[in-house]
Backbone bond lengths (Angstrom), bond angles and torsions (degrees), N, CA, C in turn:
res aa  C-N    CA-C-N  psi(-1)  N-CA   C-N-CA  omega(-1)  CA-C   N-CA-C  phi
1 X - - - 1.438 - - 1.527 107.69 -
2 X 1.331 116.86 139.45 1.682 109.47 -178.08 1.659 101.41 -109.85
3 X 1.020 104.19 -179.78 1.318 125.19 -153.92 1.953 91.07 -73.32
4 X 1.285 123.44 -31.59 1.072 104.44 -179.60 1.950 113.63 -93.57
5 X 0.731 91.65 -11.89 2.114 94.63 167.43 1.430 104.49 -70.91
6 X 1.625 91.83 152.08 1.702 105.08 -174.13 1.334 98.91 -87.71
7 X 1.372 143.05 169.49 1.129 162.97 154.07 1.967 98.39 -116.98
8 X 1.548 71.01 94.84 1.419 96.06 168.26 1.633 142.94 -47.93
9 X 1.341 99.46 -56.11 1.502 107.80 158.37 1.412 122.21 -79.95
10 X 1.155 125.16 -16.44 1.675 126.88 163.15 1.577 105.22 -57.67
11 X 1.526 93.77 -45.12 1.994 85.36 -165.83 1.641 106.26 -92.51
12 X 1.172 118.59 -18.89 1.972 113.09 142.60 1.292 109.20 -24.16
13 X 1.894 114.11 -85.14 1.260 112.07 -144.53 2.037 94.76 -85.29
14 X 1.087 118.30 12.75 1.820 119.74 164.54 1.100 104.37 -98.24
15 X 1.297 136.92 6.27 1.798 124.83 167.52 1.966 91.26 -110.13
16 X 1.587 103.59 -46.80 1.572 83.32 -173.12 1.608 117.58 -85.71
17 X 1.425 115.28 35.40 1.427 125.13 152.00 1.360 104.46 110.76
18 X 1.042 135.81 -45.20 1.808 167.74 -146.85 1.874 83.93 -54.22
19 X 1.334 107.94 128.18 1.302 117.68 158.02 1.456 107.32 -70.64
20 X 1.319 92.92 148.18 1.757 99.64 -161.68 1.620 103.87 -140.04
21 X 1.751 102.08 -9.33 1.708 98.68 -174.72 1.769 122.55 -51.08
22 X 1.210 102.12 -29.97 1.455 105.86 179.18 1.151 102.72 -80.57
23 X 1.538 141.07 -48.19 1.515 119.31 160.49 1.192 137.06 -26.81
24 X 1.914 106.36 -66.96 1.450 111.47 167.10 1.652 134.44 -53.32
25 X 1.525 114.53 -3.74 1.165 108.27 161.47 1.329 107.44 -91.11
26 X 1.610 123.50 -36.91 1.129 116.98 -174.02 1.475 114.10 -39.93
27 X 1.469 122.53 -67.23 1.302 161.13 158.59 1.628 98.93 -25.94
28 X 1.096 137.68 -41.28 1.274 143.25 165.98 1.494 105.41 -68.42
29 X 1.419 127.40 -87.98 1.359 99.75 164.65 1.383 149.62 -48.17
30 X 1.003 127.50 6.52 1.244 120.91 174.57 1.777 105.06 -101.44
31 X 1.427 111.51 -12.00 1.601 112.46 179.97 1.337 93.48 -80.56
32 X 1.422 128.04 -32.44 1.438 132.14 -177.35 1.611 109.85 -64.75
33 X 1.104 104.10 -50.21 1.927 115.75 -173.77 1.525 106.43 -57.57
34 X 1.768 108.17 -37.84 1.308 112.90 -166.69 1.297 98.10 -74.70
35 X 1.237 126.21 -46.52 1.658 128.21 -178.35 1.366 116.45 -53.37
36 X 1.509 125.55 -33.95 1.398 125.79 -163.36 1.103 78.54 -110.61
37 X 1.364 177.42 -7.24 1.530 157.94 95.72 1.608 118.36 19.50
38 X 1.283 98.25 -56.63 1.384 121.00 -166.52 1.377 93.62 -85.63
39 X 0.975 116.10 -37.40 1.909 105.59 -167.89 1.498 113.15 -77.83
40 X 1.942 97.46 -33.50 1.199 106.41 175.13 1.405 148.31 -88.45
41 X 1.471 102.06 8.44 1.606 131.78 -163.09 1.677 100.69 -93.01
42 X 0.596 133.04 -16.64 1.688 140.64 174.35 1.772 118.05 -77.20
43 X 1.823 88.29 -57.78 1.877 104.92 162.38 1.509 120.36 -64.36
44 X 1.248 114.73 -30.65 1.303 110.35 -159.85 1.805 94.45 -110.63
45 X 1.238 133.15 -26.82 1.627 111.45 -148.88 1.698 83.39 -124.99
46 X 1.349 132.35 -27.78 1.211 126.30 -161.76 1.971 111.91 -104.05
47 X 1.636 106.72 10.15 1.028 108.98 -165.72 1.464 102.83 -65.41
48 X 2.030 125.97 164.22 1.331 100.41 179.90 1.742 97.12 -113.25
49 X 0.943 93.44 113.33 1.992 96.90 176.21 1.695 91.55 -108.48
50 X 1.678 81.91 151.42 1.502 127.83 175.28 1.558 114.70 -71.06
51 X 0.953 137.71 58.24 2.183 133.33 153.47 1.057 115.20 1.61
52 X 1.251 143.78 26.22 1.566 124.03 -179.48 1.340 128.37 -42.25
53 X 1.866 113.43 -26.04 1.329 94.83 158.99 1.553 104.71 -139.85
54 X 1.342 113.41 137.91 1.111 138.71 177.29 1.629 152.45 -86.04
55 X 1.116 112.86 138.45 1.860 105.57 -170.00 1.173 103.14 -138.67
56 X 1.072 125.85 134.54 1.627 126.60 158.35 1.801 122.52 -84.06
57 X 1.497 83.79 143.81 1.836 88.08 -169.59 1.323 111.13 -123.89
58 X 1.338 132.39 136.61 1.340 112.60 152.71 1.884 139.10 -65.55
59 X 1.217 107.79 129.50 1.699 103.69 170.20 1.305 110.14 -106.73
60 X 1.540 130.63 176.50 1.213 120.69 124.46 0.928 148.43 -11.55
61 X 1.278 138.78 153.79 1.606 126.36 149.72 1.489 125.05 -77.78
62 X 1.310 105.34 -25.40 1.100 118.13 -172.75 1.617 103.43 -73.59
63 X 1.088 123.45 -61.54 1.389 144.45 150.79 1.360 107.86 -10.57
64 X 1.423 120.35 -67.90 1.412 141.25 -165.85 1.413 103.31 -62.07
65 X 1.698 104.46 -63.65 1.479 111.51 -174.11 1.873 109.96 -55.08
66 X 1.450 131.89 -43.09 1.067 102.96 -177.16 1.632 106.68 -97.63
67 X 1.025 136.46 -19.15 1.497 115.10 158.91 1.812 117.91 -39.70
68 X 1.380 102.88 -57.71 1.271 101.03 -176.82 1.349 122.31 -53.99
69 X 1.189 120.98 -47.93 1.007 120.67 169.18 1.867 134.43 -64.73
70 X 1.584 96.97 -14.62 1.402 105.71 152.02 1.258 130.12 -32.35
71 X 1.587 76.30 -76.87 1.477 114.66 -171.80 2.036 106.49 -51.87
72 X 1.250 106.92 -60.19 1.347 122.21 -166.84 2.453 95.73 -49.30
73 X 1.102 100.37 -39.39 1.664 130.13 177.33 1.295 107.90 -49.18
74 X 1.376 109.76 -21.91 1.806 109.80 -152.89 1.910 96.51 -111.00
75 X 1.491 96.27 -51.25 1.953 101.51 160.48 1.473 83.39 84.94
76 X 1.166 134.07 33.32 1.429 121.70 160.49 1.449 99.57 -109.00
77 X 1.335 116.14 171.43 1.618 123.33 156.30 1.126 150.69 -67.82
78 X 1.640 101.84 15.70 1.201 115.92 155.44 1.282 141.14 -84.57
79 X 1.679 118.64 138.69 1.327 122.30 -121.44 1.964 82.21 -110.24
80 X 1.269 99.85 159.25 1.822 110.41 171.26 1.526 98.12 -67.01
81 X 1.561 135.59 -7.91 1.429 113.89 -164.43 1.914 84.41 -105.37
82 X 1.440 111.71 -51.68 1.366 117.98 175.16 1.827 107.24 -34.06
83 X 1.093 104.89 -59.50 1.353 109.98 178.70 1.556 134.21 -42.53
84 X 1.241 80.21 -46.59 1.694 108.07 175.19 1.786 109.93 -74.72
85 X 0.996 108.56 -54.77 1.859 120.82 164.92 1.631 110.03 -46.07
86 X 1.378 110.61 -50.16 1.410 118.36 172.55 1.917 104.00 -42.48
87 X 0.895 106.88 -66.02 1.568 144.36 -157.52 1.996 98.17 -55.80
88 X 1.411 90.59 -37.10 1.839 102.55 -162.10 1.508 83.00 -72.51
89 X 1.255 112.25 -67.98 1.137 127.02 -143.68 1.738 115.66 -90.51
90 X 1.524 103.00 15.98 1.767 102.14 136.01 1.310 118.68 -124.51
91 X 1.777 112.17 17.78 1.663 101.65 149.14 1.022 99.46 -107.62
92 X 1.232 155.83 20.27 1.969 148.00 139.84 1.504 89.14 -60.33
93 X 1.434 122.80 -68.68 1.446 121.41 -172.78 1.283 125.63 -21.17
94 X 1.834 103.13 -58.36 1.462 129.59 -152.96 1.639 99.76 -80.38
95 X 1.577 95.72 -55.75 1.704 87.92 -177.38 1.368 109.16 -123.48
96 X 1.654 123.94 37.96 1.764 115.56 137.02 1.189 121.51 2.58
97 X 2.018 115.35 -86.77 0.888 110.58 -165.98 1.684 115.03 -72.99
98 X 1.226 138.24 -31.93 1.605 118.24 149.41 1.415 146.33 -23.99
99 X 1.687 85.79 -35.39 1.137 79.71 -178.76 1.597 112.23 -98.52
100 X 1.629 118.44 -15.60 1.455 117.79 -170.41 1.740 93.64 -61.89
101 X 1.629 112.39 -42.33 1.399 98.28 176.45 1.517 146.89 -74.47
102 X 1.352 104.91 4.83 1.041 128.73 167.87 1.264 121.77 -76.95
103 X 1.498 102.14 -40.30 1.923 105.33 178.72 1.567 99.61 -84.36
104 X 1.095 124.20 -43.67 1.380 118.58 -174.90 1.653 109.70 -64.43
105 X 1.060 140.06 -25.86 1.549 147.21 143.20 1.473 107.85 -36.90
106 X 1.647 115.85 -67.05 1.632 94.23 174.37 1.003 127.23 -99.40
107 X 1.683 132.36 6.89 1.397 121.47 119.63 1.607 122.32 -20.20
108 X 1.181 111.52 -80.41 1.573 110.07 -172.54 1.540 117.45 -64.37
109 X 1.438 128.38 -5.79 1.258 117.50 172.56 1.892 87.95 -79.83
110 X 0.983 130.23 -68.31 1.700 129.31 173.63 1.618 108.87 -0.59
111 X 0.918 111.49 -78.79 1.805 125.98 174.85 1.107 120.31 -50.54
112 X 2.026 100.82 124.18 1.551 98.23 -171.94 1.307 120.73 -73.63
């Protein structure tokens, strides 16, 4: 949503009285996140890195077919596995710490 579109249900609950300030920031950042999303999806998901070592995975097809064809769309040298590596490794980033606590949870159910 850009800065000139209404946010509809914000301006509902601002006529029927309803504090809304914590909304409207919400609603403010997320027009912000979406913008630097976009700016940042090129730097971050389309970069072309080198695999030196390798694994094969299963996907979908469905999955497969439109990545690949992304990818094939874009005419650079970036590879469906690069892509996918891109992809891992800003949700390791994002939720690391979720996940370190997650293994360490069933780690400790393991132990007598």
């Amino acid at each position: 949503m850009s800065k000139d579109e209404i946010n509809e249900l914000l301006l509902k609950k601002m006529i029927a009285g309803d504090d809304v300030s914590e909304q409207k920031e919400k609603a403010e950042k997320e027009v912000e996140v979406k913008s630097r999303r976009k700016k940042d999806y090129s730097s971050t998901f389309l970069m072309i890195n080198t695999l030196s070592e390798r694994h094969g995975v299963y996907i979908s097809m469905n999955n497969y077919s439109r990545v690949s064809a992304f990818i094939r769309l874009l005419g650079t040298k970036l590879t469906l596995g690069g892509f996918i590596d891109n992809i891992l490794n800003v949700h390791f980033e994002q939720y690391g710490d979720e996940i370190s606590k997650m293994i360490e949870q069933q780690i400790s159910k393991l132990k007598p």
